[in-house]
C-alpha positions as CSV (number, residue, x, y, z in Angstrom):
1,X,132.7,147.1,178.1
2,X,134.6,150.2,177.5
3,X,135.3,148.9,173.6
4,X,131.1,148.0,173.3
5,X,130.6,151.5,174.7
6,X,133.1,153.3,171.9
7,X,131.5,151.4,169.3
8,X,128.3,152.1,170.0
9,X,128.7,155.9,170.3
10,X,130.4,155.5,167.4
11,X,127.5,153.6,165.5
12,X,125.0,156.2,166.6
13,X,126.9,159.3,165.8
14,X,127.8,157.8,161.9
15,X,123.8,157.4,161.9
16,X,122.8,160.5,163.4
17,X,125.8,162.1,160.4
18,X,123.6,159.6,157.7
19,X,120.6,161.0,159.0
20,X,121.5,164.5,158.8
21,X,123.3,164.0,155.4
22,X,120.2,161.9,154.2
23,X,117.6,164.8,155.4
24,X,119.9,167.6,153.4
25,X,119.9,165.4,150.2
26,X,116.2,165.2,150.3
27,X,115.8,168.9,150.7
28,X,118.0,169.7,147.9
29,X,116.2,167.0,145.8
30,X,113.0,168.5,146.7
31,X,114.1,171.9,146.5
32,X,115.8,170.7,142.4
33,X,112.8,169.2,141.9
34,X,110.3,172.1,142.9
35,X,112.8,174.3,140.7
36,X,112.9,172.0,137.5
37,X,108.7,171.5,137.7
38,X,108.7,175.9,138.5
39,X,111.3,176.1,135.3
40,X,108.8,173.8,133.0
41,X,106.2,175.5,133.9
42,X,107.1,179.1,132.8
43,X,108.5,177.5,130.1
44,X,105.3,176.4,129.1
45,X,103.8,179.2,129.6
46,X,106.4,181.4,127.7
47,X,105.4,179.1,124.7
48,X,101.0,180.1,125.2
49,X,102.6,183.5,125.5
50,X,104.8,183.5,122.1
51,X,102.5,181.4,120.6
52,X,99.4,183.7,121.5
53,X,101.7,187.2,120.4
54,X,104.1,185.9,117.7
55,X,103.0,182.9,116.0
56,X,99.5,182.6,115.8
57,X,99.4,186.2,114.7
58,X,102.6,185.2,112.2
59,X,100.3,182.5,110.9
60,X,97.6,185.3,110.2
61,X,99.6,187.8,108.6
62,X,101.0,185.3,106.3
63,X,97.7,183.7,105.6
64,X,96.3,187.4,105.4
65,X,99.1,188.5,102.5
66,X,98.2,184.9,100.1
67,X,95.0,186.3,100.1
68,X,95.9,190.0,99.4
69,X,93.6,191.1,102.5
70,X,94.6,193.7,105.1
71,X,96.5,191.6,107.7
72,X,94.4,191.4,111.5
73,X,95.9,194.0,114.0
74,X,96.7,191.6,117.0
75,X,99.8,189.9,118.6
76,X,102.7,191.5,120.5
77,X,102.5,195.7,120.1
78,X,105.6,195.9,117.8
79,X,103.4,193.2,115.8
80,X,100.0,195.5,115.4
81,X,102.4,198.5,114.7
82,X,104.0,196.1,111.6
83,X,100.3,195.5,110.8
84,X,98.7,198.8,111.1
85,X,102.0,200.1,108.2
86,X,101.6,196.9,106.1
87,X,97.8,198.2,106.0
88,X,98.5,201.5,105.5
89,X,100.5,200.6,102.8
90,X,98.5,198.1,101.2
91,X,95.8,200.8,101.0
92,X,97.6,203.1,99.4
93,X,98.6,200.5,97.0
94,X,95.2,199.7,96.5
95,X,94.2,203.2,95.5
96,X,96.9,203.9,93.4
97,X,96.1,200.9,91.4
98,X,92.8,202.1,91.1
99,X,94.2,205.7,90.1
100,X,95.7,203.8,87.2
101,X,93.4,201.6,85.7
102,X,90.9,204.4,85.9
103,X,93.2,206.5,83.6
104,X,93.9,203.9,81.6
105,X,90.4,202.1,80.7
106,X,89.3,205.9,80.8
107,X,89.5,208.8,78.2
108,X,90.9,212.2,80.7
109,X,88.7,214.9,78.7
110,X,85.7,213.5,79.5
111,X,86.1,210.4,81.7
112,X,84.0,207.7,79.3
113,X,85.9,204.8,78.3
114,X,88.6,205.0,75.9
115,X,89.1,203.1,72.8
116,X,91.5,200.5,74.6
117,X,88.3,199.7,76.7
118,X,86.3,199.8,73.7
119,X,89.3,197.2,72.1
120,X,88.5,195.0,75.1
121,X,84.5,194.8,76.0
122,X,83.9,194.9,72.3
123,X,85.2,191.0,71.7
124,X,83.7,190.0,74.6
125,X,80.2,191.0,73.3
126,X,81.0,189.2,69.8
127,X,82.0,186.2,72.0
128,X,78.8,185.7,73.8
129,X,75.4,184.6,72.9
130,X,73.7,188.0,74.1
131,X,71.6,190.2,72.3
132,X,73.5,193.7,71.6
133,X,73.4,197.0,69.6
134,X,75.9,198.5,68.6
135,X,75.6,202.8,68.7
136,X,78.3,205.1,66.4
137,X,77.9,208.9,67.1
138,X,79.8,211.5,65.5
139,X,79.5,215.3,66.1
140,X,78.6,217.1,63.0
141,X,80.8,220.0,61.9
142,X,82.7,220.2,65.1
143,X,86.2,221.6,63.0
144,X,83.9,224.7,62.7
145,X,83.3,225.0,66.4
146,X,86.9,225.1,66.9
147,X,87.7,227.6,64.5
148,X,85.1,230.2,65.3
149,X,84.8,229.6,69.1
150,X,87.9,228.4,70.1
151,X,89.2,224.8,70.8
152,X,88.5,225.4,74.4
153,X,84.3,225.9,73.7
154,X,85.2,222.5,71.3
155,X,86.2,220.8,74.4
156,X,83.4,221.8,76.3
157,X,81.1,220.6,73.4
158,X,82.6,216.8,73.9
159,X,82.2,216.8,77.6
160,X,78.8,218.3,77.3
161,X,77.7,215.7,74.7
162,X,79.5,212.8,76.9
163,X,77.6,213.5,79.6
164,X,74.4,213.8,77.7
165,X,75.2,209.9,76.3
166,X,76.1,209.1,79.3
167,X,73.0,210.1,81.3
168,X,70.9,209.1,78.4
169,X,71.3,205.2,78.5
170,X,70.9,202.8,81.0
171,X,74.2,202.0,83.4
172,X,74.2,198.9,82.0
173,X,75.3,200.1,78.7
174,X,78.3,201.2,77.9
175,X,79.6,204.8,76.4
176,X,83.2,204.8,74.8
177,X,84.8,207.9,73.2
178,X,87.0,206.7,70.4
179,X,88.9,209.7,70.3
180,X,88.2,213.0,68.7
181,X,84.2,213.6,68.0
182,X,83.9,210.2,67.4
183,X,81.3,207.9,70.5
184,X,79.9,204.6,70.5
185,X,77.7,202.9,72.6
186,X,77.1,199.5,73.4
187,X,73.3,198.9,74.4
188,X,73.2,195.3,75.9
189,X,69.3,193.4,76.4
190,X,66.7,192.3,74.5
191,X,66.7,195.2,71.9
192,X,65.6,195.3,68.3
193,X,66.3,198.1,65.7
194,X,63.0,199.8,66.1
195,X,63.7,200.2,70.0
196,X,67.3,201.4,69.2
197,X,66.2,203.9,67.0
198,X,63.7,205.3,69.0
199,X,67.2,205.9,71.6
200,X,68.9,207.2,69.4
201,X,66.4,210.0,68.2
202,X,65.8,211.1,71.7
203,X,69.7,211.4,72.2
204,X,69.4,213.5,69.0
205,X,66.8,215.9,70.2
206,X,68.4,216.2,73.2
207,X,72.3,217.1,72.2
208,X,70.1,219.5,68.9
209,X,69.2,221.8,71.2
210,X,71.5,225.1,71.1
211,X,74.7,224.7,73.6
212,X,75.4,228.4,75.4
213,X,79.3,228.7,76.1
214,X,80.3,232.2,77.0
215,X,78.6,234.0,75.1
216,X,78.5,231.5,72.0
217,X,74.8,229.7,71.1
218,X,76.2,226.2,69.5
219,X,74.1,224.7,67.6
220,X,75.5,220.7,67.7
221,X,74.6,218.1,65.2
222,X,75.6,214.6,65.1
223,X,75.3,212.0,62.5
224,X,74.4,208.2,64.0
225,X,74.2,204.5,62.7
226,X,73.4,201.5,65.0
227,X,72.8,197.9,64.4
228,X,71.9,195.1,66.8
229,X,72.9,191.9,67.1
230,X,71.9,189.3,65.8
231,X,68.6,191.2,64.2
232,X,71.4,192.8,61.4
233,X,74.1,190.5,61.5
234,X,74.2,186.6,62.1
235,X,78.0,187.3,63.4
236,X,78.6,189.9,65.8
237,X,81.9,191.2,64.3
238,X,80.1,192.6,61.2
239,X,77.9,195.0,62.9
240,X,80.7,197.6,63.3
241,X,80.8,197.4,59.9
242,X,76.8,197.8,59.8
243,X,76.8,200.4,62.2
244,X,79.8,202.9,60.3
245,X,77.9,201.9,56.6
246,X,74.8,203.6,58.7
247,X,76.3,206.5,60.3
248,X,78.4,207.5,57.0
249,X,74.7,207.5,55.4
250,X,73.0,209.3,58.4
251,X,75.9,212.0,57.9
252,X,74.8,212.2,54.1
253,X,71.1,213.5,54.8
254,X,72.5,215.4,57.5
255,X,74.3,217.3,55.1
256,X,71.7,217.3,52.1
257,X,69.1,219.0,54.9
258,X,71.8,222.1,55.1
């Protein structure tokens, strides 16, 4: 009895120890399993996070430079500061470039287009099927304006005449000085020579009249010749060719009339 007694308080003490043993592992377990599914899901969530602040705005920027666009201000704060100088300096780029082209395509005295533009737009016009005219200006007797009034009332004279051109034909068109006195114009649409010459004698009795520059009355000439395309000239290359043979002839009565 006393043996069956010992191993029965034996018995139920090893399974009250299994128990106890049994409920500690499952609190662990739950405890390692409530920690793992806590660990995931801030692991998740740190991924929404970088993937909302860093990658998706990543994606942006990079997709934003291919295109050469300012890049989106968003994402993490050190992000949108990268952004906002990247901007900045893409800008500043920007109107730099502008600066530059502008002084190149441009001549500095009195801001028409130079002769490189002139080199460039001219082709293009020849290339196409468009009707054009073709406008050569030259100032008459402007060495004299230099010498008696100075080269600085001569530089006023071109500015003054540019801008008379300039204003004088439709924005369309396009006004080129070639360098020195020399102009020309390109007048694009449906235009015949009647039509240009009527232009050109306004622009003539406009710049005529007398030019006041402290305390000097100019008076300003200039000598034209024109030809249009494809009225004068079945190829378009010939009419600059058409246009000086016009001008030099224009200059000659010009001269006879003195």
């Amino acid at each position: 009895v006393y043996k069956r007694q010992c191993l029965d308080g034996l018995l139920t003490r090893t399974q009250n120890s299994q128990g106890h043993a049994s409920s500690v592992f499952r609190d662990v377990y739950r405890k390692q399993e409530l920690g793992l599914t806590l660990l995931i899901i801030l692991l998740l969530i740190n991924s929404l996070v970088m993937h909302k602040l860093v990658v998706k705005p990543l994606v942006h920027y990079i997709a934003s430079v291919h295109r050469g666009e300012p890049m989106p201000v968003e994402g993490a704060l050190e992000l949108q500061f990268l952004a906002e100088i990247c901007n900045a300096s893409l800008e500043e780029n920007r109107e730099a470039q502008k600066i530059i082209r502008h002084e190149a395509e441009h001549d500095p005295l009195t801001d028409l287009l130079n002769r490189g533009s002139f080199n460039r737009i001219f082709p293009i016009c020849c290339q196409g099927k468009s009707p054009f005219a073709l406008v050569l200006v030259d100032i008459e007797l402007f060495k004299s304006i230099n010498d008696t009034c100075g080269h600085t009332a001569g530089d006023e004279v071109i500015k003054w005449i540019a801008a008379q051109l300039k204003s004088a034909f439709r924005s369309e068109d396009y006004t080129f000085r070639i360098g020195g006195d020399e102009f020309m114009l390109i007048l694009n649409g449906n235009l015949d020579a009647q039509l240009c010459e009527k232009r050109i004698e306004r622009i003539k009795k406009l710049i005529g009249e007398p030019y006041e520059f402290d305390g000097h009355t100019i008076k300003i000439g200039i000598s034209c010749g024109s030809a249009v395309y494809p009225d004068d000239a079945d190829c378009a290359a010939d009419i600059q060719k058409i246009a000086d043979k016009r001008m030099y002839e224009d200059k000659k009565i010009n001269h006879a009339k003195r």
